[in-house]
Backbone as a printed PyTorch tensor [residue, N CA C, xyz], in Angstrom:
tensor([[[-13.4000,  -8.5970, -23.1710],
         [-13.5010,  -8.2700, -21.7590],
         [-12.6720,  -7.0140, -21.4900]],

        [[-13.5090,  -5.9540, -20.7850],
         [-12.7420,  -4.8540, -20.8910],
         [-12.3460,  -4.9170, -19.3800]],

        [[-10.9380,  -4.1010, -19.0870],
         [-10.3130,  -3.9900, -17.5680],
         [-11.5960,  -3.3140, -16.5360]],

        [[-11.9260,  -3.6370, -15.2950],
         [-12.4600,  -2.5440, -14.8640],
         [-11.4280,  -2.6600, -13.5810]],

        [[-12.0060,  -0.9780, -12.7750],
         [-11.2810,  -0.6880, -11.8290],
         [-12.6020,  -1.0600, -10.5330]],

        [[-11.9170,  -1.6130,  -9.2310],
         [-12.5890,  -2.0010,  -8.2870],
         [-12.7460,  -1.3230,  -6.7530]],

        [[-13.3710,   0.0630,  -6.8070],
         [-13.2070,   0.7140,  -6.2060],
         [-13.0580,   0.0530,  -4.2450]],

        [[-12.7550,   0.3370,  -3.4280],
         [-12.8240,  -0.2160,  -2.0060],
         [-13.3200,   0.6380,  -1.2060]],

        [[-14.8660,   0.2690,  -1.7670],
         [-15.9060,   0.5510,  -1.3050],
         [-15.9430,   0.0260,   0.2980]],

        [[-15.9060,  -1.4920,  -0.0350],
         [-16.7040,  -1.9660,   1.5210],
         [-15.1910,  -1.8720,   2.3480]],

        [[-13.6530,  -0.8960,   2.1480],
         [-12.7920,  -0.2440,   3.2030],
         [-13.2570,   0.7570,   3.5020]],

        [[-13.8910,   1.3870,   2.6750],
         [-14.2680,   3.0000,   3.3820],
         [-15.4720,   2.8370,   4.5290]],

        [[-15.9900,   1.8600,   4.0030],
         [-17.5590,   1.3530,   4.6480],
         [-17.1730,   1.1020,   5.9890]],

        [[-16.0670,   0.1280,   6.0830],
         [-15.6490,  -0.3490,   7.2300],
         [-15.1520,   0.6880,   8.5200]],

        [[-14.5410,   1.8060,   8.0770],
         [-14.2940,   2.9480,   9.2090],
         [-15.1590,   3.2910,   9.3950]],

        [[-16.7490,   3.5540,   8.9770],
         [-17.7870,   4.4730,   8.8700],
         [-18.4540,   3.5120,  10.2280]],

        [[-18.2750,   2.6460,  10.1000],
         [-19.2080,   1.2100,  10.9730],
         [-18.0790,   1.5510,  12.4160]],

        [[-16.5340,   1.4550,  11.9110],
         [-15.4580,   1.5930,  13.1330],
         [-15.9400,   3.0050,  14.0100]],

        [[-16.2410,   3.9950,  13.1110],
         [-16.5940,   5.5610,  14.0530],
         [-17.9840,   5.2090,  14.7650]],

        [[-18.8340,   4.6660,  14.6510],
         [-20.1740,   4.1070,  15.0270],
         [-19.5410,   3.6140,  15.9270]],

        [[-19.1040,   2.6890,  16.3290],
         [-18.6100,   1.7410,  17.4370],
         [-17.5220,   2.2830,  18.4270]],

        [[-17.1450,   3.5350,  18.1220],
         [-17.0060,   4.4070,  18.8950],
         [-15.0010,   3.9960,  19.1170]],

        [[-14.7210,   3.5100,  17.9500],
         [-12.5760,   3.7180,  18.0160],
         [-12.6990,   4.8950,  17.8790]],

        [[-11.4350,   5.4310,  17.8510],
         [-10.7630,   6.6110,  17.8010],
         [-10.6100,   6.8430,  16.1860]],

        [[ -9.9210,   7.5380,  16.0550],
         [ -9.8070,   7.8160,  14.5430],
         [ -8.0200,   7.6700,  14.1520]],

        [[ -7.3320,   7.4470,  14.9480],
         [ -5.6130,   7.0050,  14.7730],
         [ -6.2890,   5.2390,  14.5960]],

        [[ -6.4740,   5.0350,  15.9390],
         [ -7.1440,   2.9230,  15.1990],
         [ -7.6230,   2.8620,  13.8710]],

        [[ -8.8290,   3.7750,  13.0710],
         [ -9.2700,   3.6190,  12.1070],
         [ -8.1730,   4.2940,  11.0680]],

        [[ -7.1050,   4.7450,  10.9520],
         [ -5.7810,   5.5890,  10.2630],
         [ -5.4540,   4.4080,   9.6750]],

        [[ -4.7300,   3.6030,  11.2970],
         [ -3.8800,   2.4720,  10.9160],
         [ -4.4210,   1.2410,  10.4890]],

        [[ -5.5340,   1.0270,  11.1570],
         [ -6.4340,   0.1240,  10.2920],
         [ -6.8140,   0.0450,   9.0710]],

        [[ -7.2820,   1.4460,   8.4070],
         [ -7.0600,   1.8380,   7.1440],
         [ -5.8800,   1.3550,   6.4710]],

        [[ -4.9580,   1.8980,   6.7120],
         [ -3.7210,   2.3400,   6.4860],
         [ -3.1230,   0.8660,   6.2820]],

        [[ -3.4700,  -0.0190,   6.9650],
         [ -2.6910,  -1.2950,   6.8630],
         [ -3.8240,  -2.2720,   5.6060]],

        [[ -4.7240,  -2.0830,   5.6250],
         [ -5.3580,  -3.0010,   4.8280],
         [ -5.3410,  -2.3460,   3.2620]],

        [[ -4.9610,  -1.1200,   2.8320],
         [ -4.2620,  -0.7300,   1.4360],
         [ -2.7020,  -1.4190,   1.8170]],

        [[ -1.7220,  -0.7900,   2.6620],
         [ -0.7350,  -1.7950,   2.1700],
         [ -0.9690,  -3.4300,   2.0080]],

        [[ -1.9630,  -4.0470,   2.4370],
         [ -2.3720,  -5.6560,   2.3160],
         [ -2.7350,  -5.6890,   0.8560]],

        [[ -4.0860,  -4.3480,   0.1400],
         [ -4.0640,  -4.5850,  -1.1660],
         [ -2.7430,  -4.0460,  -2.2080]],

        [[ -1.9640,  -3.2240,  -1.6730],
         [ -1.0410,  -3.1160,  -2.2290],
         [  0.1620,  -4.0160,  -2.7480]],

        [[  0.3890,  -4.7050,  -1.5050],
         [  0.9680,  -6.2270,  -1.8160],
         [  0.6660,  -7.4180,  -2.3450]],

        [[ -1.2120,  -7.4810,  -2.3610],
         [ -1.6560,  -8.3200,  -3.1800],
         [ -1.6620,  -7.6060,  -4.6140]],

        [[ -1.4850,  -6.6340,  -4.8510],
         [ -1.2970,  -6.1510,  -6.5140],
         [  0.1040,  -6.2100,  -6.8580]],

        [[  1.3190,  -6.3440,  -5.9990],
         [  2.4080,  -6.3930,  -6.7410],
         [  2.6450,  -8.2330,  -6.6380]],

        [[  1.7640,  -8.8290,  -6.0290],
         [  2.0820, -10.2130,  -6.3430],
         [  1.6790, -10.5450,  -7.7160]],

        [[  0.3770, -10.3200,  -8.1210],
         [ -0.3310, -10.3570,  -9.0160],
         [  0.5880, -10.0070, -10.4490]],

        [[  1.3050,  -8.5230, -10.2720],
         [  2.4460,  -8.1890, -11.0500],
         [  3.3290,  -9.1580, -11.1140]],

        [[  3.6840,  -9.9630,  -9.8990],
         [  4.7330, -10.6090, -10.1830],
         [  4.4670, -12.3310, -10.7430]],

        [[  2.8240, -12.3450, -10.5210],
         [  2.3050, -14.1010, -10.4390],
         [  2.6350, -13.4530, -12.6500]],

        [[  2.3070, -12.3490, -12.8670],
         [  1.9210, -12.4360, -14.5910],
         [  3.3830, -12.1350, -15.2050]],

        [[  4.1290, -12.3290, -14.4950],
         [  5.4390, -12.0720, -14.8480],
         [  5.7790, -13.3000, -15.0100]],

        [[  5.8930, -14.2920, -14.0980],
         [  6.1070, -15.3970, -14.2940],
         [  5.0390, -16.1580, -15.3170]],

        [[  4.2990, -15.8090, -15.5160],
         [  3.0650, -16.1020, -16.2770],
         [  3.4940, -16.2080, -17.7840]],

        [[  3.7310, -14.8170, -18.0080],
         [  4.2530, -14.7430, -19.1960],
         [  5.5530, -14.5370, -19.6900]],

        [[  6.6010, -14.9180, -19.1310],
         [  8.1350, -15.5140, -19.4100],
         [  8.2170, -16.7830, -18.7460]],

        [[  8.6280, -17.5500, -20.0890],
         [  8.5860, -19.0550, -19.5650],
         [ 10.0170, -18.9210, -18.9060]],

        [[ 11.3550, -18.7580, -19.3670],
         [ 12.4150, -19.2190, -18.4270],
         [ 12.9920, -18.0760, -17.4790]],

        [[ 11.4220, -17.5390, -16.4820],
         [ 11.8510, -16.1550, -16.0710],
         [ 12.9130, -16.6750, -15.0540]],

        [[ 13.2600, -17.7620, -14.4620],
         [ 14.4200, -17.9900, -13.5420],
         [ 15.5120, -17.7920, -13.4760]],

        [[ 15.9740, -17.7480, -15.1160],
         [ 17.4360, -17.0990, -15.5220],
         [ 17.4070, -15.9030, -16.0440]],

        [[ 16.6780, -14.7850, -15.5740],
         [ 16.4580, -13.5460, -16.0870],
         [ 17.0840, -12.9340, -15.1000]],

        [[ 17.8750, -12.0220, -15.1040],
         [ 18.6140, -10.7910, -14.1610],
         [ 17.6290, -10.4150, -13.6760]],

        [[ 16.2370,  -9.8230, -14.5850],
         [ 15.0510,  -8.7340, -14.0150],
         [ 14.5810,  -9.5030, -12.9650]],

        [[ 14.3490, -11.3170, -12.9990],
         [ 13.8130, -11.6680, -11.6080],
         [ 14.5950, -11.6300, -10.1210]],

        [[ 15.6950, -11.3520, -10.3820],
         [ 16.5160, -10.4960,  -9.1110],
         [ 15.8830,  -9.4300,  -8.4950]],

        [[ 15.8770,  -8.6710,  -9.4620],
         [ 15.4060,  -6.8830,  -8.9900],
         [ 14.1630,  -7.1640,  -8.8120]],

        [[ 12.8990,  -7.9670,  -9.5890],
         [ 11.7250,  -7.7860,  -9.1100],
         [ 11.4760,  -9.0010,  -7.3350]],

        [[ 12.3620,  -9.5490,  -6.7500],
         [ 12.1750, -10.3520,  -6.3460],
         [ 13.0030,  -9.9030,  -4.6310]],

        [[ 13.6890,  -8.7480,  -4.8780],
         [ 14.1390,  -7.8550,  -3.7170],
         [ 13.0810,  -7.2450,  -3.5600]],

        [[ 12.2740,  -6.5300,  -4.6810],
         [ 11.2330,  -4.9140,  -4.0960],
         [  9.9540,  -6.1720,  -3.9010]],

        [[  9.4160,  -7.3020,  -4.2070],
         [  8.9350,  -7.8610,  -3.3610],
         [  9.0770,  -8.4520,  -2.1110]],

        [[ 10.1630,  -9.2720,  -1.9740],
         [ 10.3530,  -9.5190,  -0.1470],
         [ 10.6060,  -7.8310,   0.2560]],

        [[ 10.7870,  -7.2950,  -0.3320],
         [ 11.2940,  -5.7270,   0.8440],
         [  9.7700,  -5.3990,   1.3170]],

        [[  8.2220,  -5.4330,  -0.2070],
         [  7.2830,  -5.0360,   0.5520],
         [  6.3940,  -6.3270,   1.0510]],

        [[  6.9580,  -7.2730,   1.3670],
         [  6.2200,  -8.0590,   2.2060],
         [  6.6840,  -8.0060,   3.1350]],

        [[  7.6360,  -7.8910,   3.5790],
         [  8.6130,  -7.5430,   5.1330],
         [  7.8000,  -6.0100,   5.8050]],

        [[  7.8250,  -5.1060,   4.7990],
         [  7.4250,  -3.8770,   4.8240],
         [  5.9880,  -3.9610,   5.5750]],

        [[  4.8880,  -5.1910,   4.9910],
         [  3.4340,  -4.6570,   5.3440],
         [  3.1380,  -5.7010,   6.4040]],

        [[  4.3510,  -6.6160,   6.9470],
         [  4.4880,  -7.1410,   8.4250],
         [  4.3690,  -6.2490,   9.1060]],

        [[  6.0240,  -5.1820,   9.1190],
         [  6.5940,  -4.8350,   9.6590],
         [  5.2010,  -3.4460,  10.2370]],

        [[  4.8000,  -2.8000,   9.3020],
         [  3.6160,  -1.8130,   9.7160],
         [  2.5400,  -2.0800,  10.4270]],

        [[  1.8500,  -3.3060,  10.0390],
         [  1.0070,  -3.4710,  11.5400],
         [  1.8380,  -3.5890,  12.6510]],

        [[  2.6760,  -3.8230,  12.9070],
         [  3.1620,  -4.1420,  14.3000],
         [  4.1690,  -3.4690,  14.9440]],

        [[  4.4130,  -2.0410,  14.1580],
         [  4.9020,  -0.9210,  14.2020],
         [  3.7100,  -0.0970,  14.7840]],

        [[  2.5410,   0.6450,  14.1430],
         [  1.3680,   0.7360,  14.4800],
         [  0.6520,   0.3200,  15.6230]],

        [[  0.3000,  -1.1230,  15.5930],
         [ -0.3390,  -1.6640,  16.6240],
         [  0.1700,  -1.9370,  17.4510]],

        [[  1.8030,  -1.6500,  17.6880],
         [  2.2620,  -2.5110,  18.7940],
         [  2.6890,  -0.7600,  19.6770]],

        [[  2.5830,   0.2160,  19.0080],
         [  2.9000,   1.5170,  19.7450],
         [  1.5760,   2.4260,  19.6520]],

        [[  0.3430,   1.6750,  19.6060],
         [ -1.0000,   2.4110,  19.3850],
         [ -1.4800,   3.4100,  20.6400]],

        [[ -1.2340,   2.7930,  22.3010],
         [ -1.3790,   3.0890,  23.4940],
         [ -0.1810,   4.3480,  23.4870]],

        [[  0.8670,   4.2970,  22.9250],
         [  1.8670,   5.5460,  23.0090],
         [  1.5680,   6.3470,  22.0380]],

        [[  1.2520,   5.9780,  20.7340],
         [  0.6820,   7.2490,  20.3670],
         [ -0.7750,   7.8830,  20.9580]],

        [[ -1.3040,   6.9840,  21.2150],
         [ -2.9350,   7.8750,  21.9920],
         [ -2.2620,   8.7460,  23.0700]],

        [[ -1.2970,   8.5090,  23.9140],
         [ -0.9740,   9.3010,  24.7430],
         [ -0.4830,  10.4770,  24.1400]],

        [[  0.5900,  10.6100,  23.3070],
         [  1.2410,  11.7350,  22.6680],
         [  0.5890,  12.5620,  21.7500]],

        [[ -0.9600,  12.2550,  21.4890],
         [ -2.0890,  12.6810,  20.9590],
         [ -2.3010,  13.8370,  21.9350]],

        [[ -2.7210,  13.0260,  23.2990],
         [ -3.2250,  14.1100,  24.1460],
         [ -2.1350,  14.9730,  24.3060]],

        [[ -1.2320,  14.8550,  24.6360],
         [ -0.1330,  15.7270,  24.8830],
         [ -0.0110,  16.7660,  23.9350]],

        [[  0.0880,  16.4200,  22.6730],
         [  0.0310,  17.7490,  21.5090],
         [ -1.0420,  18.5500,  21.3210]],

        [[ -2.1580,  17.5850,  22.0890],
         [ -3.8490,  18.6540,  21.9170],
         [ -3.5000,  19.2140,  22.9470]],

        [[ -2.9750,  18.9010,  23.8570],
         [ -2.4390,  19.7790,  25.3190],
         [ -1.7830,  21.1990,  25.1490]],

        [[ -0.4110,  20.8250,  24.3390],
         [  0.3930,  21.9630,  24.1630],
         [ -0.5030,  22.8150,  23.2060]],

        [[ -1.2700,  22.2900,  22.0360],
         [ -2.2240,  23.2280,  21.0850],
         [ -3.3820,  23.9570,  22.0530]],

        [[ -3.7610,  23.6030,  22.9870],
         [ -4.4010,  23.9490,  23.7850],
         [ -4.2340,  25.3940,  24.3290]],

        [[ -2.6940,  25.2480,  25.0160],
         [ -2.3510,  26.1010,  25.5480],
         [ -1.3120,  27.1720,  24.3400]],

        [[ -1.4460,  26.9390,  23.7920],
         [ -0.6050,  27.7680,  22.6530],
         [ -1.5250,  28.6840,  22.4130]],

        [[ -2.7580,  28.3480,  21.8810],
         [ -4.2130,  28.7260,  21.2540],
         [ -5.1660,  28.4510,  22.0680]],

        [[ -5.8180,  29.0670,  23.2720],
         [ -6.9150,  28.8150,  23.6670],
         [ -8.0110,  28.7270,  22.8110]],

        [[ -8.1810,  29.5330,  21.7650],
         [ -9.4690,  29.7100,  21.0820],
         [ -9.4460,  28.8760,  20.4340]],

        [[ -8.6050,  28.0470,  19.7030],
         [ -9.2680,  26.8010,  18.7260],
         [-10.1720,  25.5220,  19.3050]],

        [[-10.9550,  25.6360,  18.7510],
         [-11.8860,  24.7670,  19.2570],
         [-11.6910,  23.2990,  19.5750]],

        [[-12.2880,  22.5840,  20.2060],
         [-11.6370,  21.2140,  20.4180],
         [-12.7640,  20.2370,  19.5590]],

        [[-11.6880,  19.4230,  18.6400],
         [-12.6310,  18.4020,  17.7900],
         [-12.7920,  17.1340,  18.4030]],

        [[-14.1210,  16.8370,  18.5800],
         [-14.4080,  15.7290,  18.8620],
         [-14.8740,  14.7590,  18.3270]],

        [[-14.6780,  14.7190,  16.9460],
         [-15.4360,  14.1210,  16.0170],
         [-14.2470,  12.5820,  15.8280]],

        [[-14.6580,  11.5840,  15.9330],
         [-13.6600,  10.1380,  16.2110],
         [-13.0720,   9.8650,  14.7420]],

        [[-13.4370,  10.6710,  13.8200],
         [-13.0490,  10.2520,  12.3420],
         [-11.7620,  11.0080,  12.2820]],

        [[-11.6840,  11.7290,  13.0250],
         [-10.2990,  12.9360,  12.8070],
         [ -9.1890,  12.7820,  13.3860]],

        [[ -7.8360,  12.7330,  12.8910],
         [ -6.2430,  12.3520,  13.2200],
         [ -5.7480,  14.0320,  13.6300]],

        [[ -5.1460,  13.9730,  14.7660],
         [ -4.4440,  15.1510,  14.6650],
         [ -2.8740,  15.0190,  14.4630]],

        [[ -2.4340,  15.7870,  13.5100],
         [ -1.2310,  15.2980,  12.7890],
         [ -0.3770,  15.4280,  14.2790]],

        [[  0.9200,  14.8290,  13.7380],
         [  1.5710,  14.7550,  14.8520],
         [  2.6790,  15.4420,  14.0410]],

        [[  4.0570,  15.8950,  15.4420],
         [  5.1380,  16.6410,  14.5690],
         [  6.3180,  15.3870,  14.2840]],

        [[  7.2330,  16.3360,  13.5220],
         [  7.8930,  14.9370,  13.0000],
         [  9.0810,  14.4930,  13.7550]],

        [[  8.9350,  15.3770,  15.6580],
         [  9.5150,  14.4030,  16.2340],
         [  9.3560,  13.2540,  16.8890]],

        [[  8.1120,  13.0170,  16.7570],
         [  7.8370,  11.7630,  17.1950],
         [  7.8290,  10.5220,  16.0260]],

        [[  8.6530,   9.6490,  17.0590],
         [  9.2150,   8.5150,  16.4270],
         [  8.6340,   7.4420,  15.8960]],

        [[  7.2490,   7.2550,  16.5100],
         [  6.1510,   6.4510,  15.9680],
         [  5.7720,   7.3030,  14.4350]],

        [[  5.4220,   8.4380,  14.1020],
         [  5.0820,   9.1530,  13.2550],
         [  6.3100,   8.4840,  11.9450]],

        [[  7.3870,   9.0510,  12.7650],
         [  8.9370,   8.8940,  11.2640],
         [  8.7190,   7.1270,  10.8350]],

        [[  8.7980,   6.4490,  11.5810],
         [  8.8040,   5.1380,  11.6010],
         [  7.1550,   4.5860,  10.7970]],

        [[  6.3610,   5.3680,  11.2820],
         [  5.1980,   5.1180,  10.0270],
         [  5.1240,   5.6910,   8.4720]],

        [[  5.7200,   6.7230,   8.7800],
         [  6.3990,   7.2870,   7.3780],
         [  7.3860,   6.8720,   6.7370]],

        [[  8.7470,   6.2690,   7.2680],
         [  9.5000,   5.3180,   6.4510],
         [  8.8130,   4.1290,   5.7320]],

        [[  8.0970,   3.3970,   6.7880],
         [  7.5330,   2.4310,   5.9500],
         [  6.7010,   2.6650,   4.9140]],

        [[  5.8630,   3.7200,   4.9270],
         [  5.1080,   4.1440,   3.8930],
         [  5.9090,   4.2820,   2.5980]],

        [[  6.6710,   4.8880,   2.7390],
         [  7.9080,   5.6580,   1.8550],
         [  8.6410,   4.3760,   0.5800]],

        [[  8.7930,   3.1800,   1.6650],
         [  9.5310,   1.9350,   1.4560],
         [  8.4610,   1.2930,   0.3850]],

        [[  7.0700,   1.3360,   0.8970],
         [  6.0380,   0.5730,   0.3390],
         [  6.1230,   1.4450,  -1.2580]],

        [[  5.7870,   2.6910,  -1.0380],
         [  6.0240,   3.6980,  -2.8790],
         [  7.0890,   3.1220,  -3.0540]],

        [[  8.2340,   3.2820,  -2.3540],
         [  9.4630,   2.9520,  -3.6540],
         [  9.4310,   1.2140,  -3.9790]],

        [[  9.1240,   0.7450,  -3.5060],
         [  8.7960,  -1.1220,  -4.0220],
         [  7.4140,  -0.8040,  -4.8600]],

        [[  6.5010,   0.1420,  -4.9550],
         [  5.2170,  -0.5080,  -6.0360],
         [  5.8880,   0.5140,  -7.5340]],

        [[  6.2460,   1.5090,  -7.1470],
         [  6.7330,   2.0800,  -8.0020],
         [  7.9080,   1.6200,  -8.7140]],

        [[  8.6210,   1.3210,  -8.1600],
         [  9.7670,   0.5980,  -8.6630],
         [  9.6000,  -0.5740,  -9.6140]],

        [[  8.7040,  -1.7590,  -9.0260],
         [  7.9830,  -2.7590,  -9.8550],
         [  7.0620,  -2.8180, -10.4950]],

        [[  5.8860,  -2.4800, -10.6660],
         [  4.6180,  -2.3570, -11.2610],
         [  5.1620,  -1.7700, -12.6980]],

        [[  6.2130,  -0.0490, -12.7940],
         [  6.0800,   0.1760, -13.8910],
         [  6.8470,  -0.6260, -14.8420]],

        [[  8.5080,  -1.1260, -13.9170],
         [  9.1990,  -1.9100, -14.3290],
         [  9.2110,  -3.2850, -15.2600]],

        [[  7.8900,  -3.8470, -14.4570],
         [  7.2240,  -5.1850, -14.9930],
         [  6.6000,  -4.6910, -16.3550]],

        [[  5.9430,  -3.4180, -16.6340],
         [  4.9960,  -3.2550, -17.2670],
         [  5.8430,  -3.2140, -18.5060]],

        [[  6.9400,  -2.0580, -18.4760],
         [  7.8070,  -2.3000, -19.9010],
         [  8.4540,  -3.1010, -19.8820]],

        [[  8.8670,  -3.9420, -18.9900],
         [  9.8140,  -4.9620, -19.3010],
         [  8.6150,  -6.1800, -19.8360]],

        [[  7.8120,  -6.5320, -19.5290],
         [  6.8150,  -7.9330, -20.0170],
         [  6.2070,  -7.1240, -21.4480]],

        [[  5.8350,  -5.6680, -21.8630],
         [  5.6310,  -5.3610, -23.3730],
         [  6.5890,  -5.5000, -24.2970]],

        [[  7.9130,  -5.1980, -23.7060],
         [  8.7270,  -5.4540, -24.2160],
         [  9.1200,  -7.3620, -25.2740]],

        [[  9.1380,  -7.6720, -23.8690],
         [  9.1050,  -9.1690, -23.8920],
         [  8.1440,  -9.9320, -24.5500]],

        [[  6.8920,  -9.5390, -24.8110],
         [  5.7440, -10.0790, -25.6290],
         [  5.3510,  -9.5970, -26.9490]],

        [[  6.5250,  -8.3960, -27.4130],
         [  6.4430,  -7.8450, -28.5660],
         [  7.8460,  -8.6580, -29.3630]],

        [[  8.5250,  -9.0210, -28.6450],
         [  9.6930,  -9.8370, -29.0870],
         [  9.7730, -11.5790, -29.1610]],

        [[  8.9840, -11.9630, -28.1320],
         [  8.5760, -13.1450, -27.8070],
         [  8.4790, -14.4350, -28.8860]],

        [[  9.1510, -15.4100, -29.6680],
         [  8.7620, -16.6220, -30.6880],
         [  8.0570, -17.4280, -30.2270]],

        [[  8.1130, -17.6780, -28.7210],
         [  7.5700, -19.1550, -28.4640],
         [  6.1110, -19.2710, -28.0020]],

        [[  5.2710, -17.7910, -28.7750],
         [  3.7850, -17.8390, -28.1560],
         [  2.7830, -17.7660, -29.3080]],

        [[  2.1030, -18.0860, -29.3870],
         [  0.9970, -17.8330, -30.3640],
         [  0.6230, -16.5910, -30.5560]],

        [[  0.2530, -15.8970, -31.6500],
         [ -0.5610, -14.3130, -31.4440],
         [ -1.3100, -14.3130, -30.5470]],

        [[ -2.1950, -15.2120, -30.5500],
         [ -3.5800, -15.3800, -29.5710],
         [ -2.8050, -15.2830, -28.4720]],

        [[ -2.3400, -16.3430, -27.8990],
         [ -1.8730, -16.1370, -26.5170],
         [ -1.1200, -14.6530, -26.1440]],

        [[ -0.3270, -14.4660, -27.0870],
         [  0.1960, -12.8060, -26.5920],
         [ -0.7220, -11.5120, -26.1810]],

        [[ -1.8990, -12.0440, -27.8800],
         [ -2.8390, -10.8030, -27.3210],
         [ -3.5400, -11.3300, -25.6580]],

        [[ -3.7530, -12.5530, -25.3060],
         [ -4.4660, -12.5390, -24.1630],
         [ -3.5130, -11.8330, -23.2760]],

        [[ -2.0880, -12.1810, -23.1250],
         [ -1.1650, -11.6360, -22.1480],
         [ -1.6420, -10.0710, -21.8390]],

        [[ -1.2970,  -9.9640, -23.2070],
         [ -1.3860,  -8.0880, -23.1660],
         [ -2.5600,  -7.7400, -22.7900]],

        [[ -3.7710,  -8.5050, -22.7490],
         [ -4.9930,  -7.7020, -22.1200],
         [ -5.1180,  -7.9790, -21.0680]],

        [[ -4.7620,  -8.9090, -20.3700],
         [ -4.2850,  -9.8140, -18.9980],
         [ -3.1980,  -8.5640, -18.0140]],

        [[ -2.1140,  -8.3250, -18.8400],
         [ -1.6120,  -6.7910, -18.0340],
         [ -1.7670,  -5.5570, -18.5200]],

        [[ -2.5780,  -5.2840, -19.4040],
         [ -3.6450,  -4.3880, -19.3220],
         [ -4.0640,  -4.2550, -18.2380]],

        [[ -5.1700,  -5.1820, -18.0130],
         [ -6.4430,  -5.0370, -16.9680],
         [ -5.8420,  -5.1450, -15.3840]],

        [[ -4.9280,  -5.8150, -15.1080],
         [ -3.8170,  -5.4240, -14.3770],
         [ -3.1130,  -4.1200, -13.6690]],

        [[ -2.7260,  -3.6130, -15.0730],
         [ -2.1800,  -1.9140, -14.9910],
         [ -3.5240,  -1.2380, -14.3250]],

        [[ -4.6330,  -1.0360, -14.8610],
         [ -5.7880,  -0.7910, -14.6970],
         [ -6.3630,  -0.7800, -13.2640]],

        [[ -6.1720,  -2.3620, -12.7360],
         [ -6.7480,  -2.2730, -10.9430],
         [ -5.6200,  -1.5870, -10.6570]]])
């Protein structure tokens, strides 16, 4: 069985149906935006369900400390972003208009986009913006931090390992293989 990768198809699908129905394109950002951190957190569980998977007494391991902070940090993390997002969605639509306002008058000639798929960046004094970017920031340093961590630490561990069968090791290793892979 070889790894495959599972592209998220029917997420992209889903904004295409959201611009049809006539949201804005910041709703379809964060909407986006929140359902990768949802698969993002379901892939570092997964990291962490084959961790436990394949170390039997991972409870007295130091490494399940460290992997067991950058998980509660990004499950706190992909709470904390919908409701960061959704709960300041009406203040950023306003501060939307306001910056197409001042671009407005800065630049008469640029044209005005009306197309609902399109975000107009915001600057980085607004606080909804920094506060969506920390969390983002938080979410890389927890998948990055764990995913590669797990990866040499469990090859490690299954190249050293007595208490498994070959067979069972090779399944491990193609098991986080295909893993690494999604």
């Amino acid at each position: 069985m070889l790894p495959v990768v599972h592209l998220p198809y029917p997420l992209l699908r889903a904004t295409g149906l959201l611009a049809d129905l006539g949201f804005s394109g910041l709703f379809q950002f964060y909407f986006l935006s929140a359902l990768i951190i949802q698969t993002g957190c379901s892939v570092m569980e997964m990291f962490y369900f084959r961790f436990k998977a394949s170390v039997f007494d991972y409870e007295t391991r130091g490494f399940t400390k460290f992997i067991k902070v950058f998980i509660f940090a990004f499950r706190f993390l992909t709470i904390l972003f919908p409701a960061i997002t959704f709960g300041t969605f009406f203040y950023s639509i306003q501060l939307q208009e306001k910056y197409k306002k001042e671009l407005a008058m800065k630049d008469p000639s640029i044209p005005e986009i009306t197309c609902y798929s399109s975000v107009l960046a915001a600057p980085f004094s607004d606080s909804v913006m920094i506060s969506t970017m920390i969390t983002w920031l938080g979410c890389i340093i927890c998948t990055f931090s764990v995913i590669p961590s797990t990866t040499i630490y469990l090859n490690s561990h299954l190249k050293t390992t007595k208490n498994m069968s070959p067979g069972v090791v090779k399944m491990q290793k193609m098991l986080l293989s295909s893993l690494i892979v999604q």
